[in-house]
HTML snippet that shows the backbone in 3Dmol.js (N, CA, C, O; Angstrom):
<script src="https://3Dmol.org/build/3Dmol-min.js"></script>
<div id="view" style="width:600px;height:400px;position:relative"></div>
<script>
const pdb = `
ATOM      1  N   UNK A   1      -8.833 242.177 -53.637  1.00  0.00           N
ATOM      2  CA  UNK A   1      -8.274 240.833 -53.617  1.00  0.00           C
ATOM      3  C   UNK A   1      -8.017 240.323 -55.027  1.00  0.00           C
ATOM      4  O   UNK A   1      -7.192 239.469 -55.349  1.00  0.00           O
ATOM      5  N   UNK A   2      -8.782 240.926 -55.743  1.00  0.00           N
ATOM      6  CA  UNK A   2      -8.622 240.349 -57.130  1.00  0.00           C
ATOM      7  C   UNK A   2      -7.502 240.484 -57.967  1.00  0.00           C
ATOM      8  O   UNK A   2      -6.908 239.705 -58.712  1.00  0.00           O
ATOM      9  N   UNK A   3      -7.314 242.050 -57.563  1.00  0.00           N
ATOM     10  CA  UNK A   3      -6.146 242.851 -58.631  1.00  0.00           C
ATOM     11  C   UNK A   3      -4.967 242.005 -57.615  1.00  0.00           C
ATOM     12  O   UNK A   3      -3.935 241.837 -58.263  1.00  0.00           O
ATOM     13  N   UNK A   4      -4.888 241.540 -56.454  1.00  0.00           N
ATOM     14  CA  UNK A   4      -3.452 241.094 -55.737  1.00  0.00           C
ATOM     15  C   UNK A   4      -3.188 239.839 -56.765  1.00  0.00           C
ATOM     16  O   UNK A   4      -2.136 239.575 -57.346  1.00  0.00           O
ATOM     17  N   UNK A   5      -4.640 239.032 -56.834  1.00  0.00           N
ATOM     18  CA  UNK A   5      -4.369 237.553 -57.766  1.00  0.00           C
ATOM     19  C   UNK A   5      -3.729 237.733 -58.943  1.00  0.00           C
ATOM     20  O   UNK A   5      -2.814 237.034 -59.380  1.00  0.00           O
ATOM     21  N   UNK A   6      -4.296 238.822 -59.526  1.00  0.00           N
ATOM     22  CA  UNK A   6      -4.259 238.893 -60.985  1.00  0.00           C
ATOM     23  C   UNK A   6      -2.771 239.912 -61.151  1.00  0.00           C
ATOM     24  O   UNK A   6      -2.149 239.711 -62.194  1.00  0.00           O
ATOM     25  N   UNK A   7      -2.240 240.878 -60.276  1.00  0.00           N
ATOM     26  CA  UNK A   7      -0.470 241.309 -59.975  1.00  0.00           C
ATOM     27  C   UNK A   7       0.219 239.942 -60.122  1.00  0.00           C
ATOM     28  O   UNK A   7       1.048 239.885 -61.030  1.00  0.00           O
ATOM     29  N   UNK A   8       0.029 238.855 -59.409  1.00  0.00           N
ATOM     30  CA  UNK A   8       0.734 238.026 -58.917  1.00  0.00           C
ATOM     31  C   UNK A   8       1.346 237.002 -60.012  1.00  0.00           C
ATOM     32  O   UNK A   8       2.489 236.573 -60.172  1.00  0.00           O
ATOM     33  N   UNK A   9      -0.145 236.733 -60.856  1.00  0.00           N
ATOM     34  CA  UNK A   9       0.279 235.874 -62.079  1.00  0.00           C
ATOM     35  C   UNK A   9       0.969 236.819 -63.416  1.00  0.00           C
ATOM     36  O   UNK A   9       1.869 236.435 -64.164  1.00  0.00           O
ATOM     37  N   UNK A  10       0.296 238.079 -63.455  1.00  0.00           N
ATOM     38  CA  UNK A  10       1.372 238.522 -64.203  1.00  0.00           C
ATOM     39  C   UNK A  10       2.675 238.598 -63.608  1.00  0.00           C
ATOM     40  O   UNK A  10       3.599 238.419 -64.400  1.00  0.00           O
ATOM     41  N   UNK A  11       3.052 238.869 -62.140  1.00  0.00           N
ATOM     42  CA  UNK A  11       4.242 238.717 -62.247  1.00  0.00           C
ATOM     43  C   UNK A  11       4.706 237.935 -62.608  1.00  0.00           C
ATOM     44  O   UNK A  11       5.731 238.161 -63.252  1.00  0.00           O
ATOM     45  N   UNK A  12       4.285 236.595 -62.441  1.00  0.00           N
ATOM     46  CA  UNK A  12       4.585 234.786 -62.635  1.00  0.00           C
ATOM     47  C   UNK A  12       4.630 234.926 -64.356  1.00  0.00           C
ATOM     48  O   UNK A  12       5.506 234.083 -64.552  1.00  0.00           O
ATOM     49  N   UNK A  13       4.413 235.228 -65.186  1.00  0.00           N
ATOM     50  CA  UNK A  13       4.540 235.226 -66.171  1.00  0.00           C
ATOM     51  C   UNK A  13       5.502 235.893 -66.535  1.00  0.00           C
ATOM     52  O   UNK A  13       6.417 235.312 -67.118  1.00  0.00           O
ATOM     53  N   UNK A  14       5.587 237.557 -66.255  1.00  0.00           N
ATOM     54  CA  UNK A  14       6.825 237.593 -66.788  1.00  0.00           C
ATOM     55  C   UNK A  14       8.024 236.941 -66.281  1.00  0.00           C
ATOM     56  O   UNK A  14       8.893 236.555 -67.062  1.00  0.00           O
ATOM     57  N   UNK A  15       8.116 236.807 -65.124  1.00  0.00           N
ATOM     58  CA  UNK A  15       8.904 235.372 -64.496  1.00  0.00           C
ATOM     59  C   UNK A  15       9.386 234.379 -65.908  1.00  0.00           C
ATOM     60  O   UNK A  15      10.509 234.355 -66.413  1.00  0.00           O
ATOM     61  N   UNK A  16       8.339 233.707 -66.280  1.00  0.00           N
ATOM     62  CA  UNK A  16       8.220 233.006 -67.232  1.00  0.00           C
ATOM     63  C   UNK A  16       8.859 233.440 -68.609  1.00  0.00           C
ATOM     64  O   UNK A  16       9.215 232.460 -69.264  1.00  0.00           O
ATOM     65  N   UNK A  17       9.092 234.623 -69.201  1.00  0.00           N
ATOM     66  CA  UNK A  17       9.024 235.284 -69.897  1.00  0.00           C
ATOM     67  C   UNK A  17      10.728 235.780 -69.892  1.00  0.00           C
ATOM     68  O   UNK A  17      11.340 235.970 -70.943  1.00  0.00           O
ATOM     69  N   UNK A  18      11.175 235.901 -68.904  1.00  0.00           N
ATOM     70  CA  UNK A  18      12.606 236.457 -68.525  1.00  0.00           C
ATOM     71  C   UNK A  18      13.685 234.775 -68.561  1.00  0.00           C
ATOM     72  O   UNK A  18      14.855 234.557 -68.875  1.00  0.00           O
ATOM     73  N   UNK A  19      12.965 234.209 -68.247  1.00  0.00           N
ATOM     74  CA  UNK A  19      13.576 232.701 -68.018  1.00  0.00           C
ATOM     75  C   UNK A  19      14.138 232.100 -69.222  1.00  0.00           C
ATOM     76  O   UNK A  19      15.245 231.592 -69.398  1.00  0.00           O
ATOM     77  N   UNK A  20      12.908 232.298 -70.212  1.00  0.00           N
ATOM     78  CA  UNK A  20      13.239 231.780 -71.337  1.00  0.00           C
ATOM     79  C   UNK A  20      13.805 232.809 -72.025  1.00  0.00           C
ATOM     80  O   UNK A  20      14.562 232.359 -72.885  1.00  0.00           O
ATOM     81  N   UNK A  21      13.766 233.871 -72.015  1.00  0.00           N
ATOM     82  CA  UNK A  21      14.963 234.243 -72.660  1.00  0.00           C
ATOM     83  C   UNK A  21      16.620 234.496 -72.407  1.00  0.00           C
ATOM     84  O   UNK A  21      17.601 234.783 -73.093  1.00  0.00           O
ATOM     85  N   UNK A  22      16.361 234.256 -71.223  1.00  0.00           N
ATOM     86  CA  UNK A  22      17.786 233.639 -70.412  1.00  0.00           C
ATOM     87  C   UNK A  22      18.351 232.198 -71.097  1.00  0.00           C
ATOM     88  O   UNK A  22      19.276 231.937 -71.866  1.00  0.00           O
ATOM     89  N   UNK A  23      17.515 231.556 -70.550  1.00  0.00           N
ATOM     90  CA  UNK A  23      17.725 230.300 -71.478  1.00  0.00           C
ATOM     91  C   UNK A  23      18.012 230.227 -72.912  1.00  0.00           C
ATOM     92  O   UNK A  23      18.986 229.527 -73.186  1.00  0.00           O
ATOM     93  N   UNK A  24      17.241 230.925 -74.157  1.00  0.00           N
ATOM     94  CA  UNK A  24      17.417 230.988 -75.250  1.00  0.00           C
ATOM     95  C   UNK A  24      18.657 231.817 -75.295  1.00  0.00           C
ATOM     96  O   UNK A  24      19.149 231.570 -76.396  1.00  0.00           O
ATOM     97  N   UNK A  25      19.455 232.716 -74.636  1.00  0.00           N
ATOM     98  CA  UNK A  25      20.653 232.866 -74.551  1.00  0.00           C
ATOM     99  C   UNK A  25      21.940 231.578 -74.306  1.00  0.00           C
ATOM    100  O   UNK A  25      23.011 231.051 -74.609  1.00  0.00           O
ATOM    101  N   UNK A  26      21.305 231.624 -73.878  1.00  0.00           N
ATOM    102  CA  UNK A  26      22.153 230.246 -72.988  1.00  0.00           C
ATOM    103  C   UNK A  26      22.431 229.236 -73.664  1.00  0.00           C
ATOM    104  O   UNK A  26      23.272 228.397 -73.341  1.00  0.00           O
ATOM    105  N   UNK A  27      21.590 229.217 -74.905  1.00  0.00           N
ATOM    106  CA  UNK A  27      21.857 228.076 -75.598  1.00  0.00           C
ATOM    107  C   UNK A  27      22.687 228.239 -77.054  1.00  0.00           C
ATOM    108  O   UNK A  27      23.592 227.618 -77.610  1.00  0.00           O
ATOM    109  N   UNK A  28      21.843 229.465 -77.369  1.00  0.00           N
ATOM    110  CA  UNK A  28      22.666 230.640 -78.337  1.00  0.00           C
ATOM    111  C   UNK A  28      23.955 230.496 -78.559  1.00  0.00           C
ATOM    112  O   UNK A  28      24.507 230.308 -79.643  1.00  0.00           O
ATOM    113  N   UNK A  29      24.622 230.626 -77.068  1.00  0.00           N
ATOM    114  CA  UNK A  29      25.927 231.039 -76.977  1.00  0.00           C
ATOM    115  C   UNK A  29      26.278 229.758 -77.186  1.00  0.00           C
ATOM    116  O   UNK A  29      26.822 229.649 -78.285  1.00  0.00           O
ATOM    117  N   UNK A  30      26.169 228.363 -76.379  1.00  0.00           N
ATOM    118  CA  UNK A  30      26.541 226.796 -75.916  1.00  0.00           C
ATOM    119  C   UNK A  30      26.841 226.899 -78.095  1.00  0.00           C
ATOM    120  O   UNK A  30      27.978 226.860 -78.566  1.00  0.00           O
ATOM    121  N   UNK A  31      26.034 226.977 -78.660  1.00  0.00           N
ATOM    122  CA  UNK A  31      26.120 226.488 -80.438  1.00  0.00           C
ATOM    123  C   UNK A  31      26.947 227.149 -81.075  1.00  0.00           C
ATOM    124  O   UNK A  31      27.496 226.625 -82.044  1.00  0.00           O
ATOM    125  N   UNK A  32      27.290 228.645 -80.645  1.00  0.00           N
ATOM    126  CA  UNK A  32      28.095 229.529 -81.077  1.00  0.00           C
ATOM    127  C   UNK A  32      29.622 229.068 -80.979  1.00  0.00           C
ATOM    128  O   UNK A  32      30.459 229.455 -81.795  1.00  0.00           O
ATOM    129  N   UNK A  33      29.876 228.335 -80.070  1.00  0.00           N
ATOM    130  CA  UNK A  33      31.335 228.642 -78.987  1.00  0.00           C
ATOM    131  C   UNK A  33      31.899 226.917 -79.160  1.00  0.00           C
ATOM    132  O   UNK A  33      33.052 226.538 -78.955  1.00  0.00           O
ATOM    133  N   UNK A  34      30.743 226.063 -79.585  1.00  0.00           N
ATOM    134  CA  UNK A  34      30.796 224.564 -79.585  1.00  0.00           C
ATOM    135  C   UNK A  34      32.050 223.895 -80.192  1.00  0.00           C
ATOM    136  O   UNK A  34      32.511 222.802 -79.867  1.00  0.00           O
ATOM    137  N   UNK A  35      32.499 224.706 -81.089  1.00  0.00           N
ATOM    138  CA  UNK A  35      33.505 224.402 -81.807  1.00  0.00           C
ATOM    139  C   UNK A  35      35.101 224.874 -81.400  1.00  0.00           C
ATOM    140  O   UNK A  35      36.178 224.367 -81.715  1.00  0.00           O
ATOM    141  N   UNK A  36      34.830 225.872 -80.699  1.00  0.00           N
ATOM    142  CA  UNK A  36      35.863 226.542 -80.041  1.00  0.00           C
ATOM    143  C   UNK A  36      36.371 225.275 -79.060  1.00  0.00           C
ATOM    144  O   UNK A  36      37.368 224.553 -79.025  1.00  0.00           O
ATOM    145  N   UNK A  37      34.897 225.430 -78.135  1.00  0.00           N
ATOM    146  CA  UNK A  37      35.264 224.539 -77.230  1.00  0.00           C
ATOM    147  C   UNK A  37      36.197 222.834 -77.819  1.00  0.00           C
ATOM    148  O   UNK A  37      37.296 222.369 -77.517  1.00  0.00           O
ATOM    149  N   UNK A  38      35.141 222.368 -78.697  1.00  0.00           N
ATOM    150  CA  UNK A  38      35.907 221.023 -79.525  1.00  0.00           C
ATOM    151  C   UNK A  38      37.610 221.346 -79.596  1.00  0.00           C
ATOM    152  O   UNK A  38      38.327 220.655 -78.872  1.00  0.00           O
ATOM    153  N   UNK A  39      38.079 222.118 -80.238  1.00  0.00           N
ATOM    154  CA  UNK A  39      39.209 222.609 -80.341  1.00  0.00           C
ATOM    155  C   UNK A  39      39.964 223.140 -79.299  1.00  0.00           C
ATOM    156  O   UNK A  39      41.067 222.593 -79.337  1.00  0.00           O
ATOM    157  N   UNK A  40      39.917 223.743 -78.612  1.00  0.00           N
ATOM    158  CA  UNK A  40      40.649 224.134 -77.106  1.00  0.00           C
ATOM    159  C   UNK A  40      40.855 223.514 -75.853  1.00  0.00           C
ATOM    160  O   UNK A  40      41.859 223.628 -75.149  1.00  0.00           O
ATOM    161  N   UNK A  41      39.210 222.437 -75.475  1.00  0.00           N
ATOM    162  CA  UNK A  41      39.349 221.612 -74.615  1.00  0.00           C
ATOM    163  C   UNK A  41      39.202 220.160 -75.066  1.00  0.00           C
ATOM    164  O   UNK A  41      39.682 219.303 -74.324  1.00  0.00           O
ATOM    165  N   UNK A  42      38.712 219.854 -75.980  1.00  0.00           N
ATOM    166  CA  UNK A  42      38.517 218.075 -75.988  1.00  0.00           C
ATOM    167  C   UNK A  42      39.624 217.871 -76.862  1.00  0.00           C
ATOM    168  O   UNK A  42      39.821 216.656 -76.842  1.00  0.00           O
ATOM    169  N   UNK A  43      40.364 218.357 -77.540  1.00  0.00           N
ATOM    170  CA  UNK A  43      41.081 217.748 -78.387  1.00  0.00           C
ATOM    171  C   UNK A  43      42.713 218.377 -77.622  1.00  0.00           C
ATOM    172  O   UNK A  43      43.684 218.751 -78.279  1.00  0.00           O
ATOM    173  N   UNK A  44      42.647 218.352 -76.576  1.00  0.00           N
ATOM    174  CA  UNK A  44      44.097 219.000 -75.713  1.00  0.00           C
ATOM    175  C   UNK A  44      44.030 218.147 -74.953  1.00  0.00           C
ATOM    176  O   UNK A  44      42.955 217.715 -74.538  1.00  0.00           O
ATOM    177  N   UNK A  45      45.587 217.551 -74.469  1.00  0.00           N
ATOM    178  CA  UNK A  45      45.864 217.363 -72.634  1.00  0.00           C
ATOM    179  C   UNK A  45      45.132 218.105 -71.709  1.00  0.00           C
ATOM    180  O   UNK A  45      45.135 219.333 -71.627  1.00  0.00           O
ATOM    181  N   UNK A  46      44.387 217.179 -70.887  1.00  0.00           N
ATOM    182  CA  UNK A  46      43.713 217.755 -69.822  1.00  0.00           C
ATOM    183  C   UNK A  46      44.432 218.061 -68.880  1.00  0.00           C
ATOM    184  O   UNK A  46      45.240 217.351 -68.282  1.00  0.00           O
ATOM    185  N   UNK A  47      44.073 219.492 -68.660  1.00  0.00           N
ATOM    186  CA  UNK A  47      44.964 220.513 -67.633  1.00  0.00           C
ATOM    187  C   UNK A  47      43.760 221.357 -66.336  1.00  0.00           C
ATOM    188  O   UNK A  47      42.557 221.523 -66.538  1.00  0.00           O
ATOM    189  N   UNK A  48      44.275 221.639 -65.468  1.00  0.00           N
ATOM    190  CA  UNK A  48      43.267 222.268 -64.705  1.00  0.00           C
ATOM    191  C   UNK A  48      42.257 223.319 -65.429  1.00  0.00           C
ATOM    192  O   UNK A  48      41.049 223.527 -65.320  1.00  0.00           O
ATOM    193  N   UNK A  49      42.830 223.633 -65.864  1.00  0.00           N
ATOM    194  CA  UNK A  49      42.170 224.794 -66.352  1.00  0.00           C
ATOM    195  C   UNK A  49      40.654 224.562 -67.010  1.00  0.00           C
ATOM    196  O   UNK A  49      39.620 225.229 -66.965  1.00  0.00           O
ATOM    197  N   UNK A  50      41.046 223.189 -67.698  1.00  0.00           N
ATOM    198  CA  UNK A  50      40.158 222.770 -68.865  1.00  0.00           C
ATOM    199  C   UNK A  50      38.984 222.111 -68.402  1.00  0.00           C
ATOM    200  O   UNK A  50      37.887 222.178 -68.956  1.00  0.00           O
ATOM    201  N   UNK A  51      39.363 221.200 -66.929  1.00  0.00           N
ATOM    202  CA  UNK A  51      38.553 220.983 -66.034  1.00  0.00           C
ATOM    203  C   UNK A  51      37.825 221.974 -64.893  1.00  0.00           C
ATOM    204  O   UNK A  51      37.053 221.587 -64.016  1.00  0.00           O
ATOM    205  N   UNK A  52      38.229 223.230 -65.109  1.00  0.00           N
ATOM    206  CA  UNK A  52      37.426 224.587 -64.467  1.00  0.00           C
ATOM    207  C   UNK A  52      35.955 224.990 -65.282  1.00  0.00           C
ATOM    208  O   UNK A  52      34.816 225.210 -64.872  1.00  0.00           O
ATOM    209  N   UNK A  53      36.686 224.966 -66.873  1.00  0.00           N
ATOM    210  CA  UNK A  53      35.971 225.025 -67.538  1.00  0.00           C
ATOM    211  C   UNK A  53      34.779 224.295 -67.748  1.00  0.00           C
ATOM    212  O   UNK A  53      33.631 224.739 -67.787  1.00  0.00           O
ATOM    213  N   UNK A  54      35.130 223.246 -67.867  1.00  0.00           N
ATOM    214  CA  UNK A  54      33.741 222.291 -67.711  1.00  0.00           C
ATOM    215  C   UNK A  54      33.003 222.446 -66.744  1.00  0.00           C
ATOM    216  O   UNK A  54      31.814 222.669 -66.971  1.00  0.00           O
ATOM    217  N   UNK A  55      33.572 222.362 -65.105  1.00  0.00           N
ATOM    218  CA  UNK A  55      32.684 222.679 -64.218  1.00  0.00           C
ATOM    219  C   UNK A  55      32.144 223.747 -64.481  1.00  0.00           C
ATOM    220  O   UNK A  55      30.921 223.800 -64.351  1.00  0.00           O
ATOM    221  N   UNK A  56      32.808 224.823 -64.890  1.00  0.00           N
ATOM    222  CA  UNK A  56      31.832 226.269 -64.556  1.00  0.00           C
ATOM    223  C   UNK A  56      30.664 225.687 -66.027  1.00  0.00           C
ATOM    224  O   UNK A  56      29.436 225.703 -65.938  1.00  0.00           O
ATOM    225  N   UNK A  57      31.308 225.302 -67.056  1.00  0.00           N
ATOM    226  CA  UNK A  57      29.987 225.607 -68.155  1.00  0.00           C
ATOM    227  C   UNK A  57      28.897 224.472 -67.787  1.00  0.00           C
ATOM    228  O   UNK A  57      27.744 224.888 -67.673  1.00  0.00           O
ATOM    229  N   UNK A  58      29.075 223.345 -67.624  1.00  0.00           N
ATOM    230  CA  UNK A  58      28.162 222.323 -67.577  1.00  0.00           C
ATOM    231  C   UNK A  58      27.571 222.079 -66.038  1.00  0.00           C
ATOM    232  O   UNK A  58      26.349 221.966 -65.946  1.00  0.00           O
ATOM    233  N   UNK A  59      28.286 222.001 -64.954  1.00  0.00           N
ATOM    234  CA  UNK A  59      27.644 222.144 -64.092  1.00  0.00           C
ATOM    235  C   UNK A  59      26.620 223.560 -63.858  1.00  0.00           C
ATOM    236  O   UNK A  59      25.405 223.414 -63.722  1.00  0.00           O
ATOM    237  N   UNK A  60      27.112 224.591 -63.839  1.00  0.00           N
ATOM    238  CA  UNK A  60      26.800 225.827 -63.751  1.00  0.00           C
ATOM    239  C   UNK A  60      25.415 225.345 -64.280  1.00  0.00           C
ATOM    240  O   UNK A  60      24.564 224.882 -63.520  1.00  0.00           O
ATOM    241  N   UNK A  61      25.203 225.502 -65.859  1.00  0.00           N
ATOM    242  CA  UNK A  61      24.111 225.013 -66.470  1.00  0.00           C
ATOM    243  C   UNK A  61      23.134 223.798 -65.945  1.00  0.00           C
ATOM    244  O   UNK A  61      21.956 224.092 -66.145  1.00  0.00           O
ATOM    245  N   UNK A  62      23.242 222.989 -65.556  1.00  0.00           N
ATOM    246  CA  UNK A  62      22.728 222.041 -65.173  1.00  0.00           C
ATOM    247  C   UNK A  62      22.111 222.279 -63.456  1.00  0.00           C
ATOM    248  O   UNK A  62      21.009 221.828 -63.144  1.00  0.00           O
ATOM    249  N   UNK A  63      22.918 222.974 -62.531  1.00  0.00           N
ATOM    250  CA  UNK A  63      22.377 223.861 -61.622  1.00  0.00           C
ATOM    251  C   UNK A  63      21.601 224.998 -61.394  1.00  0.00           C
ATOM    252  O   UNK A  63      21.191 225.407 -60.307  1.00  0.00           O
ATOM    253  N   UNK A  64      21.344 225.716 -63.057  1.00  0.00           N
ATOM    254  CA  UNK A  64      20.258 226.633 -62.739  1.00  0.00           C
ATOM    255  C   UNK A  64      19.216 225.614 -63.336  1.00  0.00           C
ATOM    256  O   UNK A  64      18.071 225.915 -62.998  1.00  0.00           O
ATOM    257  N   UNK A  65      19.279 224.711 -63.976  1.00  0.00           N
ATOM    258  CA  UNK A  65      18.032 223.982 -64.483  1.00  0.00           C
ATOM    259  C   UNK A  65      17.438 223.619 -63.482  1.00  0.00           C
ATOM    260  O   UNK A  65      16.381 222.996 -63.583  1.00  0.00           O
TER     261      UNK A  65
END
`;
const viewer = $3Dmol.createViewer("view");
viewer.addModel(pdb, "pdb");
viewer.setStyle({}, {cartoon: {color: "spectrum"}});
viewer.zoomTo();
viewer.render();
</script>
């Protein structure tokens, strides 16, 4: 019974462990690209496209949170 407890939280940890470095990707990229984005979508006529974009990056993000 013990070793099931003690499987379980290590799994839960690396859980923990995979998350945040998902995340620290995730954010990586958002600082990398920030400027792109400034330039391609906020400073253009809003077109579908530009509004795809947002949904997929900011919602997307805000839905795995």
């Amino acid at each position: 019974m013990s070793s099931d407890v003690q499987s379980a939280l290590t799994f839960l940890q690396l859980n923990d462990y995979i998350s945040l470095v998902i995340a620290t990707a995730v954010i990586y990229d958002y600082f990398l690209t920030i400027s792109n984005e400034v330039a391609y979508i906020w400073k253009r006529p809003w077109t579908i496209v530009s509004t795809l974009f947002l949904l997929v990056r900011y919602v997307g993000c805000l839905s795995a949170l």
